[in-house]
PDB file of the backbone (N, CA, C, O) and the ligand in Angstrom, with CONECT records:
HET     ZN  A 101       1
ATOM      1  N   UNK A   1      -4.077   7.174  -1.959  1.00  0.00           N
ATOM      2  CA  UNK A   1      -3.719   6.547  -3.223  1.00  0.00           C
ATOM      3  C   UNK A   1      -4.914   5.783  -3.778  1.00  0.00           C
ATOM      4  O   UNK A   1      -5.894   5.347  -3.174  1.00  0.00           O
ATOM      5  N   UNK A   2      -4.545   5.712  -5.314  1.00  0.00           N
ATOM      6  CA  UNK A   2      -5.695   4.302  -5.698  1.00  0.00           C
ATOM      7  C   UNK A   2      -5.509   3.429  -6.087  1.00  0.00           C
ATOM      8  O   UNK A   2      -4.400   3.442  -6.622  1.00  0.00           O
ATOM      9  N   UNK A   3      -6.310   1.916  -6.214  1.00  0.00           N
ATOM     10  CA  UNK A   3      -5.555   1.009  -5.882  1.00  0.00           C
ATOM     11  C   UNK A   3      -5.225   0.781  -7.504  1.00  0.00           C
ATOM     12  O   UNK A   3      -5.830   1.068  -8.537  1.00  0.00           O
ATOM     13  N   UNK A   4      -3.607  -0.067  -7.121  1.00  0.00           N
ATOM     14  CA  UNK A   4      -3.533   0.142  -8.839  1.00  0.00           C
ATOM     15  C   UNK A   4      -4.169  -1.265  -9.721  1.00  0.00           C
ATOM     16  O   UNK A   4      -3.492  -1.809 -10.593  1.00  0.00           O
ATOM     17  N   UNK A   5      -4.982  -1.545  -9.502  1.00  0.00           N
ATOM     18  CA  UNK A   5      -5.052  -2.510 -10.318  1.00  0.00           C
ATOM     19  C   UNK A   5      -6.302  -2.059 -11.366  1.00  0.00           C
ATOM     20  O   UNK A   5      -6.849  -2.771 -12.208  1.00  0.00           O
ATOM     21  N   UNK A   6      -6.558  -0.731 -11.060  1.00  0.00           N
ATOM     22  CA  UNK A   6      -7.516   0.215 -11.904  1.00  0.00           C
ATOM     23  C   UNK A   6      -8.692   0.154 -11.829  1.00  0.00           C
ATOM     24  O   UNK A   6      -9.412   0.503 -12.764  1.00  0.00           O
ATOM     25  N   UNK A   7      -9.327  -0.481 -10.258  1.00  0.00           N
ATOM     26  CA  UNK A   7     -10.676  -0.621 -10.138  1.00  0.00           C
ATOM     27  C   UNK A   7     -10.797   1.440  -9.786  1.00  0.00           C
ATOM     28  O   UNK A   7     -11.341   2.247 -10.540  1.00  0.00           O
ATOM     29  N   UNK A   8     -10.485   1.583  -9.186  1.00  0.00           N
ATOM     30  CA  UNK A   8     -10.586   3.224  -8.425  1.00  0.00           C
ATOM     31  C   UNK A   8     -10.910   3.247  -7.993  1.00  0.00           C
ATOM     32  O   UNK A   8     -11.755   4.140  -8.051  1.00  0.00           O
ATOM     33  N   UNK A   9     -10.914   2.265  -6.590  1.00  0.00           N
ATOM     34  CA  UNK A   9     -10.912   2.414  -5.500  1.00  0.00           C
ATOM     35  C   UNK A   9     -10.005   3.314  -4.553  1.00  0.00           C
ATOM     36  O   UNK A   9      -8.835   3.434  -4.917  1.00  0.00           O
ATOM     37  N   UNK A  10     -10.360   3.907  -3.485  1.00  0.00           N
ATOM     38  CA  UNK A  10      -9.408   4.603  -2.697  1.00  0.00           C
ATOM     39  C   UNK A  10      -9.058   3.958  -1.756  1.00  0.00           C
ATOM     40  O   UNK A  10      -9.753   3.249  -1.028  1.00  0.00           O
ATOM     41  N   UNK A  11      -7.413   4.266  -1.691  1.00  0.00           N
ATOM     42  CA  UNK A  11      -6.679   3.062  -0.146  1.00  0.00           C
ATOM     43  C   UNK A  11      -6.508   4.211   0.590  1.00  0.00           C
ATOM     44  O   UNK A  11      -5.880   5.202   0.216  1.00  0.00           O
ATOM     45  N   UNK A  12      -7.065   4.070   1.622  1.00  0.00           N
ATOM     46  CA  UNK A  12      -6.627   4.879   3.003  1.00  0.00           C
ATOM     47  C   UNK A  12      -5.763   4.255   3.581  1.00  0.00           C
ATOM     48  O   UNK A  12      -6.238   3.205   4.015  1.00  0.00           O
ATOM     49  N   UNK A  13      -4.868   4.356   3.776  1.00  0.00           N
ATOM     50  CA  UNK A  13      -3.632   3.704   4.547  1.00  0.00           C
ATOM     51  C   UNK A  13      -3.567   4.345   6.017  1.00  0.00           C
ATOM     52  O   UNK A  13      -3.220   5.525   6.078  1.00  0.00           O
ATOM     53  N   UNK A  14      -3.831   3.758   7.048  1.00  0.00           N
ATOM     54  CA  UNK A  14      -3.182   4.555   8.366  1.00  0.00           C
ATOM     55  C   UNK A  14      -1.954   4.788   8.725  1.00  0.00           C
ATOM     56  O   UNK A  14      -1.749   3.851   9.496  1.00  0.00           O
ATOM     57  N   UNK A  15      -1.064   5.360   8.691  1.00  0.00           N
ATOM     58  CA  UNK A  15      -0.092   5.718   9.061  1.00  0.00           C
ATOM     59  C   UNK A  15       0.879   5.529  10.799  1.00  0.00           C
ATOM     60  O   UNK A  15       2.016   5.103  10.997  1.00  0.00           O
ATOM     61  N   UNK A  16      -0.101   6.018  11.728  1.00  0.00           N
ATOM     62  CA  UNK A  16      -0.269   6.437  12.704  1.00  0.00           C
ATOM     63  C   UNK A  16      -0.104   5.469  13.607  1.00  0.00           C
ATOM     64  O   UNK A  16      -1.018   4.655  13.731  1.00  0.00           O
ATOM     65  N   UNK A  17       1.385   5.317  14.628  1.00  0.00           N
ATOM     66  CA  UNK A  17       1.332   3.893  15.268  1.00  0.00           C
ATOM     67  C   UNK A  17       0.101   3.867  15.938  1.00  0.00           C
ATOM     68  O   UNK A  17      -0.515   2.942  15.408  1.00  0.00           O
ATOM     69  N   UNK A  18      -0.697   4.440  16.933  1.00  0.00           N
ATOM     70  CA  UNK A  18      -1.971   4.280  17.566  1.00  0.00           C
ATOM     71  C   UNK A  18      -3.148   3.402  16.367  1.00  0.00           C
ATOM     72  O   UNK A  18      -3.998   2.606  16.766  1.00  0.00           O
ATOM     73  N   UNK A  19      -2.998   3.676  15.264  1.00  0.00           N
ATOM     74  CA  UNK A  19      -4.065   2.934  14.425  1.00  0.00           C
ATOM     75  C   UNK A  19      -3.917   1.470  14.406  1.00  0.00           C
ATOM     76  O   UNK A  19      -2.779   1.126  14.726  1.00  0.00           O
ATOM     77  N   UNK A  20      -4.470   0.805  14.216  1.00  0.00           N
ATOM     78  CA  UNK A  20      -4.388  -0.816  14.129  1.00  0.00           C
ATOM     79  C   UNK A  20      -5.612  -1.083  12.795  1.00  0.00           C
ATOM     80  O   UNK A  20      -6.784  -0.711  12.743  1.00  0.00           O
ATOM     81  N   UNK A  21      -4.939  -1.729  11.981  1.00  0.00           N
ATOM     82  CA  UNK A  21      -3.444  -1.655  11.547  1.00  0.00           C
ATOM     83  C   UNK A  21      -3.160  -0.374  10.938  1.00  0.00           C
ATOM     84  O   UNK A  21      -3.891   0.472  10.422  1.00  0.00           O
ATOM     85  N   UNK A  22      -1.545  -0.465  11.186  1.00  0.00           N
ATOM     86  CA  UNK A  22      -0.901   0.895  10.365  1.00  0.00           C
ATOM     87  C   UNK A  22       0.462   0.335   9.826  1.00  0.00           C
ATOM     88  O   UNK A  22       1.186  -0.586  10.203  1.00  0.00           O
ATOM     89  N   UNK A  23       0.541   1.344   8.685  1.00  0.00           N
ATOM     90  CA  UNK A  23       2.115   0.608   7.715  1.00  0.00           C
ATOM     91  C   UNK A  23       2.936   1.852   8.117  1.00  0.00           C
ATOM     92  O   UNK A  23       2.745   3.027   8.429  1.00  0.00           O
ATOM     93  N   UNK A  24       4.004   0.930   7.937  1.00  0.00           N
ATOM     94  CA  UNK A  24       5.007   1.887   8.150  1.00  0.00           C
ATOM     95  C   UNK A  24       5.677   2.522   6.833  1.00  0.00           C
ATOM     96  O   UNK A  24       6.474   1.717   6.350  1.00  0.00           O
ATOM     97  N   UNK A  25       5.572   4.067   5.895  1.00  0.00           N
ATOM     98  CA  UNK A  25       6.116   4.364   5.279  1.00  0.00           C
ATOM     99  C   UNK A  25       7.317   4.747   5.218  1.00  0.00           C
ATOM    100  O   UNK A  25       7.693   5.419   6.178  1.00  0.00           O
ATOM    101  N   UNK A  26       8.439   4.442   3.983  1.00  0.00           N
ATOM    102  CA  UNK A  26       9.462   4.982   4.004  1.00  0.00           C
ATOM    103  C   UNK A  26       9.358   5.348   2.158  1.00  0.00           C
ATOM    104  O   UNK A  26       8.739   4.930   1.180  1.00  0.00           O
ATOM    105  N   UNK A  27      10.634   6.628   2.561  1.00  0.00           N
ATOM    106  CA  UNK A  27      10.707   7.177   1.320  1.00  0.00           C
ATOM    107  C   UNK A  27      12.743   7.151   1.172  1.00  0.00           C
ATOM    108  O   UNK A  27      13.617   7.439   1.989  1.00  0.00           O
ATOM    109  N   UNK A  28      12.789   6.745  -0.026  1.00  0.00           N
ATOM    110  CA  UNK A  28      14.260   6.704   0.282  1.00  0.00           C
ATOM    111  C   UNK A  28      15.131   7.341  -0.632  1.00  0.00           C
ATOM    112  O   UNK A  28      14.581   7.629  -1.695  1.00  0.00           O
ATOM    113  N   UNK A  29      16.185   7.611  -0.550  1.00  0.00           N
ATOM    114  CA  UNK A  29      17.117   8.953  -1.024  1.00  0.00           C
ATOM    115  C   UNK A  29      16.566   9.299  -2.186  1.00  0.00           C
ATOM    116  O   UNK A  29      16.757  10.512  -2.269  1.00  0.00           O
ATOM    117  N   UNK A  30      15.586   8.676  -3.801  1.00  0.00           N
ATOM    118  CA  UNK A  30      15.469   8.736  -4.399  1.00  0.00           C
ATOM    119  C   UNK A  30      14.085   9.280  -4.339  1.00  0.00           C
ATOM    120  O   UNK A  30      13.507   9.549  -5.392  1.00  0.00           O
ATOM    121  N   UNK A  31      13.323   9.522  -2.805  1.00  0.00           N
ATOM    122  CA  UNK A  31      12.308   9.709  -2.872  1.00  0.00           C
ATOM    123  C   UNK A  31      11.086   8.246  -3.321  1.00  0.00           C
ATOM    124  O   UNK A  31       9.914   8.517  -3.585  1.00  0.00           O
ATOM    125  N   UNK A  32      11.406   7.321  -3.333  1.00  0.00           N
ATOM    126  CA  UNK A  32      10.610   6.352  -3.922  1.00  0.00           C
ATOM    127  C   UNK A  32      10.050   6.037  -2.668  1.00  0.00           C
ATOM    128  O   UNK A  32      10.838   6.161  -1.731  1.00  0.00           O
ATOM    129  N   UNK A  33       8.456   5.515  -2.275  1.00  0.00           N
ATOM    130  CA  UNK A  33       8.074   4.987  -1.567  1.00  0.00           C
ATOM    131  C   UNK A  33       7.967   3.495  -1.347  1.00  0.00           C
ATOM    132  O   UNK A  33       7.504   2.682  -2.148  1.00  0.00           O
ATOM    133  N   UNK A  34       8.472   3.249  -0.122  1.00  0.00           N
ATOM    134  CA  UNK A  34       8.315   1.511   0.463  1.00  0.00           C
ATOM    135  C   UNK A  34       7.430   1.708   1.487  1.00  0.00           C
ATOM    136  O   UNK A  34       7.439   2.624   2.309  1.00  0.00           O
ATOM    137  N   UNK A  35       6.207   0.251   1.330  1.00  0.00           N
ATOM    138  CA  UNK A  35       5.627   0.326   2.613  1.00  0.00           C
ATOM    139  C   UNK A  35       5.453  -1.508   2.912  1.00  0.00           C
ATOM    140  O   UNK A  35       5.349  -2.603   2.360  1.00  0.00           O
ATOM    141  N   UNK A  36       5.504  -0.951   3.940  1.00  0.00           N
ATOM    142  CA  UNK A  36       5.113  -2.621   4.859  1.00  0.00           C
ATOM    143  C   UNK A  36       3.737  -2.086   5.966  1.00  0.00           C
ATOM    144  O   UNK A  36       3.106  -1.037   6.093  1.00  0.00           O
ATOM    145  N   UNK A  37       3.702  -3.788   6.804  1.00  0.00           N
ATOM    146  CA  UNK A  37       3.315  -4.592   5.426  1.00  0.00           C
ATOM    147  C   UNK A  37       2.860  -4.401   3.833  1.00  0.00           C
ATOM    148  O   UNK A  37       2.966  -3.461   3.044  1.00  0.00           O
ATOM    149  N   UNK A  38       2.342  -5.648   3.745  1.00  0.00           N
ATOM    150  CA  UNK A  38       1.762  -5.889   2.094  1.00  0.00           C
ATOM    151  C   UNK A  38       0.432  -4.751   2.643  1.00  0.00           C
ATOM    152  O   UNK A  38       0.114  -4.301   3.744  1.00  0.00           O
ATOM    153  N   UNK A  39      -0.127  -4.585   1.173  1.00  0.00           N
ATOM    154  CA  UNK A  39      -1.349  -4.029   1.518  1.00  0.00           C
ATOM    155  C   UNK A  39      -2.973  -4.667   0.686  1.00  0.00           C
ATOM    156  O   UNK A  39      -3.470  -4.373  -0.401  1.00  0.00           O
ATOM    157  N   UNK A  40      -3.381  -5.525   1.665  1.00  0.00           N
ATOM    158  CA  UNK A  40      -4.466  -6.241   0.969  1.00  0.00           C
ATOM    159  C   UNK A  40      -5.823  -5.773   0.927  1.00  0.00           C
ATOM    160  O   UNK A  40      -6.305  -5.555   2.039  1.00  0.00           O
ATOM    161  N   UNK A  41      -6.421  -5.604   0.133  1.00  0.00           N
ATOM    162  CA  UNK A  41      -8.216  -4.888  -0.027  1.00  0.00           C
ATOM    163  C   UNK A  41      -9.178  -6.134   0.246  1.00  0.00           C
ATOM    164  O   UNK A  41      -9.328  -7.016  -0.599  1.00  0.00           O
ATOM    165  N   UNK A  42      -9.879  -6.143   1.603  1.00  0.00           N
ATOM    166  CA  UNK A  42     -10.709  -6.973   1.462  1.00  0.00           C
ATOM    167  C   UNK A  42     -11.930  -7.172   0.899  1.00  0.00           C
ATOM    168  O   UNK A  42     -12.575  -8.212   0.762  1.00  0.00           O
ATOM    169  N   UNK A  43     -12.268  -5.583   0.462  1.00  0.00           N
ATOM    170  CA  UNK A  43     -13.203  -5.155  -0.249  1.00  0.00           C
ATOM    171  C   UNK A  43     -13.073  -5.094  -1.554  1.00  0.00           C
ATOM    172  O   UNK A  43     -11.963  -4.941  -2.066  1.00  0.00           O
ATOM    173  N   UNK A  44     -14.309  -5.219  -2.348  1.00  0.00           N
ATOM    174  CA  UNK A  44     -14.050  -5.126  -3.579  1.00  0.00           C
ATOM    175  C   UNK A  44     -12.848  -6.148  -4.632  1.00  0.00           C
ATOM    176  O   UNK A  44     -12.696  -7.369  -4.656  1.00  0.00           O
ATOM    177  N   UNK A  45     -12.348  -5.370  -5.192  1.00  0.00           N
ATOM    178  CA  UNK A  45     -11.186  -6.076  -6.298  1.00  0.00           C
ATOM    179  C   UNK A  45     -10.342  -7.306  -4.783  1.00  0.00           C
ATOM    180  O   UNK A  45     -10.438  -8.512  -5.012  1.00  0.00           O
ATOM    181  N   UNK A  46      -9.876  -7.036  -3.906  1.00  0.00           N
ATOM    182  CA  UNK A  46      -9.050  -7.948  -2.979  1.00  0.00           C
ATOM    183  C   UNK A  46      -7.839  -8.064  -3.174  1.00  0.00           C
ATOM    184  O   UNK A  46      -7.069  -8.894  -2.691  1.00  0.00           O
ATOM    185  N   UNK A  47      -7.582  -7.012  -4.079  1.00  0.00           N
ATOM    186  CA  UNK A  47      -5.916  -7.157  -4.657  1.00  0.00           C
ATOM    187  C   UNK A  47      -4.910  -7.453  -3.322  1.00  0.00           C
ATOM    188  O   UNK A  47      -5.391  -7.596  -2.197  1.00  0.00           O
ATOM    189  N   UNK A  48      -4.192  -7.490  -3.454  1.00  0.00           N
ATOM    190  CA  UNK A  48      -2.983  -7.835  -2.545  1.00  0.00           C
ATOM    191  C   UNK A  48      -1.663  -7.561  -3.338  1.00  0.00           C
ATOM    192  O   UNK A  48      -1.366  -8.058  -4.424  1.00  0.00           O
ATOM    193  N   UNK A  49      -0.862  -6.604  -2.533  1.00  0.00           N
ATOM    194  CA  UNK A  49       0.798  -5.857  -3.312  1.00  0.00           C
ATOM    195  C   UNK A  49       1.618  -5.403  -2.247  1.00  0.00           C
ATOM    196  O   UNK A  49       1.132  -4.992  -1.194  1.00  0.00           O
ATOM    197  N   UNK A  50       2.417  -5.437  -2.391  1.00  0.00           N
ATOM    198  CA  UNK A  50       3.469  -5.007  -2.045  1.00  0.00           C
ATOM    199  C   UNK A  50       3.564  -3.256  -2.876  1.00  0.00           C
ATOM    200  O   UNK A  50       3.156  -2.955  -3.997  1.00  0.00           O
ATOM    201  N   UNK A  51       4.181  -2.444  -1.941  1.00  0.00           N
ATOM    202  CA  UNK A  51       5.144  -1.223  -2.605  1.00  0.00           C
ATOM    203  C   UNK A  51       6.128  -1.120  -2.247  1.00  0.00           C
ATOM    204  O   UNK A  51       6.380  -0.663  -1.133  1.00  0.00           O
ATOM    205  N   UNK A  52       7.206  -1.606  -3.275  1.00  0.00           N
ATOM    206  CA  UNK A  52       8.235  -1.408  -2.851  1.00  0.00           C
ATOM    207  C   UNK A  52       9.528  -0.530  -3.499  1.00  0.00           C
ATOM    208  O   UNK A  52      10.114  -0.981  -4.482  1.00  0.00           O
ATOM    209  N   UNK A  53       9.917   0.696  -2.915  1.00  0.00           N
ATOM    210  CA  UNK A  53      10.777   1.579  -3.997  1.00  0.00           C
ATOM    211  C   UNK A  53      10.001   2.359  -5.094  1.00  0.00           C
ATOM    212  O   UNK A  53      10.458   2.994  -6.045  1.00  0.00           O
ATOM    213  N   UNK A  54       8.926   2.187  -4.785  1.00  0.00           N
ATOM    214  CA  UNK A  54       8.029   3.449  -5.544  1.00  0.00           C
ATOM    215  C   UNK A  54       6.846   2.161  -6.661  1.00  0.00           C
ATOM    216  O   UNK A  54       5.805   2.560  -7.182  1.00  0.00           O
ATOM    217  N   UNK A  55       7.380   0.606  -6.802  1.00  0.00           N
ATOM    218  CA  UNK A  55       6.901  -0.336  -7.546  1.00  0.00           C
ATOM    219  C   UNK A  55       5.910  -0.384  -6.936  1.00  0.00           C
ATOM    220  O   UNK A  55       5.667   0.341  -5.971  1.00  0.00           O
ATOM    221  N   UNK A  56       4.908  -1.545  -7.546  1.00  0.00           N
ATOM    222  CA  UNK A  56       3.964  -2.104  -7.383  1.00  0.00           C
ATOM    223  C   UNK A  56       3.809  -3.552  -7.458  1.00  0.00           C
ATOM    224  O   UNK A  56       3.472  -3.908  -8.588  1.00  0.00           O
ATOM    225  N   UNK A  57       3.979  -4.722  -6.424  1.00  0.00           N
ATOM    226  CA  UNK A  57       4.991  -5.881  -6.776  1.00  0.00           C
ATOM    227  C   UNK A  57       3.675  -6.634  -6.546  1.00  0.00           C
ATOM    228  O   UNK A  57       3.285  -6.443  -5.394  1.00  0.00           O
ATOM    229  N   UNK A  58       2.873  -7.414  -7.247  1.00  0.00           N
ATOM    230  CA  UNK A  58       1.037  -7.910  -7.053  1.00  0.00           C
ATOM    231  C   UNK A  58       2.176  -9.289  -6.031  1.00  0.00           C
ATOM    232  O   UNK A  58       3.334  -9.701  -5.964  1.00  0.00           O
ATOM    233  N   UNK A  59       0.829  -9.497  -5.436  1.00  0.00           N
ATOM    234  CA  UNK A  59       0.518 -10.872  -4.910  1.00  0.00           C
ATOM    235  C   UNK A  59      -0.614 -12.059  -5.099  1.00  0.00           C
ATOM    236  O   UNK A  59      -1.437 -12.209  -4.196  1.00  0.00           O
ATOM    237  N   UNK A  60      -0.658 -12.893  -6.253  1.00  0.00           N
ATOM    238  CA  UNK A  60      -1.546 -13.409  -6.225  1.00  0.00           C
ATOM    239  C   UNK A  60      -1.874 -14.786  -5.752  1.00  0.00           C
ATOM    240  O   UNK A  60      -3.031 -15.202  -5.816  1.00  0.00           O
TER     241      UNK A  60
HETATM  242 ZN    ZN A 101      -8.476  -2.694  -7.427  1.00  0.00          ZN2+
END
């Protein structure tokens, strides 16, 4: 994905319990994606959000 706050940056998200850290995705009957944790960029922009249900919920 990229991050949305429109720098265009790319988020690699790990998935994979062996990774540290890794989020746990869910997709739910509607297909919308939730992930946990939050997901913060320490690089660059530093955004910090939540996805939740397919949203994009900022943290500032
Ligand atoms: Zn950004």
């Amino acid at each position: 994905m990229r991050c949305p706050c429109g720098c265009g940056q790319r988020i690699e998200l790990p998935l994979l319990d062996e990774a540290n850290p890794h989020w746990r995705l869910r997709i739910d009957k509607e297909g919308r994606p939730t992930l946990s944790p939050s997901i913060w960029l320490r690089d660059g922009c530093r955004s910090h959000f939540f996805v939740r249900a397919g949203r994009v919920i900022w943290v500032w």
